[in-house]
C-alpha positions as CSV (number, residue, x, y, z in Angstrom):
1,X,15.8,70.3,22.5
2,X,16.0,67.5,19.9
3,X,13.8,64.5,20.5
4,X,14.4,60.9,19.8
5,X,12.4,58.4,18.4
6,X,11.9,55.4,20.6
7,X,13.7,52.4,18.7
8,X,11.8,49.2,18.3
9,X,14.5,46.4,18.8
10,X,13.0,43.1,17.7
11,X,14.6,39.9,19.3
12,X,13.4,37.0,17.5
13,X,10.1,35.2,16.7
14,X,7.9,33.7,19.0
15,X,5.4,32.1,17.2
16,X,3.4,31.9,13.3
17,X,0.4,31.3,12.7
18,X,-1.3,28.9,10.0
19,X,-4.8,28.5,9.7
20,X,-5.6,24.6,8.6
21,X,-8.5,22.8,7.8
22,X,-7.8,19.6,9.5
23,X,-5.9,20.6,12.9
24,X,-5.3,16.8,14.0
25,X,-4.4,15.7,10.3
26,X,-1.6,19.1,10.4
27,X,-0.6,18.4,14.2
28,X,0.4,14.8,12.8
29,X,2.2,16.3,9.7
30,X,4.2,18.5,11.5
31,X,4.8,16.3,14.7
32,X,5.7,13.0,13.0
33,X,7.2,14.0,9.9
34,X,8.7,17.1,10.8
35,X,9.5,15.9,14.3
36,X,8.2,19.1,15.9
37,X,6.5,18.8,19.6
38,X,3.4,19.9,21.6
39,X,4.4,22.9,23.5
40,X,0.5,23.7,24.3
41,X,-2.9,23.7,23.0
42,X,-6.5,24.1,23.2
43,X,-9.5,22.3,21.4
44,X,-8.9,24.4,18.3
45,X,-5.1,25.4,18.4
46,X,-1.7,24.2,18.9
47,X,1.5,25.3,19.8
48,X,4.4,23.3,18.6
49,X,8.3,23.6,19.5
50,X,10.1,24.3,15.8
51,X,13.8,24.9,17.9
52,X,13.2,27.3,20.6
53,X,10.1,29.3,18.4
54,X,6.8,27.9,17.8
55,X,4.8,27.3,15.2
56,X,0.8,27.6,15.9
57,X,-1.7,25.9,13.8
58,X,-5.6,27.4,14.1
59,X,-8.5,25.1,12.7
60,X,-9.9,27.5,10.6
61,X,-13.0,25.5,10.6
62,X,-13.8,26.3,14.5
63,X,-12.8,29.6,14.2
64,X,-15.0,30.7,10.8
65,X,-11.9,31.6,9.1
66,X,-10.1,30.2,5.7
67,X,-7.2,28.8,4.6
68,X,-5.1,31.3,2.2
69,X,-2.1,29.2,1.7
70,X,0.3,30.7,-0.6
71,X,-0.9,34.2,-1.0
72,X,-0.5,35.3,2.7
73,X,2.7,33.5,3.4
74,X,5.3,32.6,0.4
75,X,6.7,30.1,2.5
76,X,8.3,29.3,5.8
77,X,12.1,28.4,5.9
78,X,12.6,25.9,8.7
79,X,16.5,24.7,9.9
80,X,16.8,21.3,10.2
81,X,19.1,19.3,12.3
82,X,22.0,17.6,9.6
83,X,20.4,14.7,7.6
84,X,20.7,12.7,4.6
85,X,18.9,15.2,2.3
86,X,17.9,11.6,0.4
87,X,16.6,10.7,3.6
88,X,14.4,13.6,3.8
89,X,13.5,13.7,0.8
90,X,11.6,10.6,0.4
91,X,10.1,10.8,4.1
92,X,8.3,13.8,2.7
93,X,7.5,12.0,-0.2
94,X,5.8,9.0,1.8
95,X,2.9,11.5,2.3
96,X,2.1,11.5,-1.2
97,X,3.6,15.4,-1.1
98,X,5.7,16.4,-4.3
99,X,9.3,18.2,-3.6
100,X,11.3,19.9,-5.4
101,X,14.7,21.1,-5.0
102,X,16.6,24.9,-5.5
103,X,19.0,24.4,-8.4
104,X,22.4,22.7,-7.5
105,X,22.0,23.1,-4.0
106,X,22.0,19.7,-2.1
107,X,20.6,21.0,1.3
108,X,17.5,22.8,0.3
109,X,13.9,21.5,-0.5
110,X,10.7,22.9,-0.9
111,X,7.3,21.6,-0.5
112,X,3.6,22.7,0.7
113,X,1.8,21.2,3.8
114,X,-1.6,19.1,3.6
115,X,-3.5,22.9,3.5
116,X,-0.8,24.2,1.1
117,X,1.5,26.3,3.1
118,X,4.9,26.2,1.8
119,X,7.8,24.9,3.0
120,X,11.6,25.2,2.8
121,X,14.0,22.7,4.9
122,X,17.3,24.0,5.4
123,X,19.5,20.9,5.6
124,X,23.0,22.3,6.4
125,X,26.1,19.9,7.6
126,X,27.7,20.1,10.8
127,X,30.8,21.7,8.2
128,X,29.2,24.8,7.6
């Protein structure tokens, strides 16, 4: 008799994690520049609606944990609803947070959050 290996089907992302040090200063971030929403929280957590997954920020500091931006995570590609990349680009920039851009490519920038995580938004017309 030949056995099978049970087959782990994966069907999409719930949730990541990032560990901040400032978990109101990083709720605003992503909430009113990002335009992200509460989807629920706690006094040291918070859930927000990124599309139909969520991302969850921690406060490291109630937890005893630290923040390891950039070697744990490269960085976090978000899709964005079609926008003036210009647009976006200098709303980011508001926050006193440098971009930069891939090469050539008009729909695409990269950033790092207040605690360092990085960033991509995916800025793709309603022609693609």
């Amino acid at each position: 008799m030949v056995q099978t290996k049970l087959r782990i089907k994966t069907t999409g992302i719930d949730h990541v994690v990032l560990w901040v040090k400032d978990l109101e200063r990083s709720k605003r971030f992503y909430i009113d520049v990002l335009g992200m929403t509460i989807a629920h929280e706690s006094d040291w957590q918070s859930f927000l609606w990124c599309g139909t997954q969520q991302i969850a920020l921690f406060d490291a500091t109630r937890r005893g944990h630290e923040v390891h931006a950039g070697s744990e995570l490269n960085h976090m590609a978000l899709l964005m609803e079609p926008a003036s990349y210009e647009e976006a680009k200098a709303r980011i920039e508001e926050e006193g947070i440098t971009t930069r851009a891939r090469d050539a490519d008009p729909t695409c920038l990269y950033f790092n959050d207040p605690d360092g995580h990085g960033l991509q938004l995916l800025y793709k017309g309603s022609d693609e």
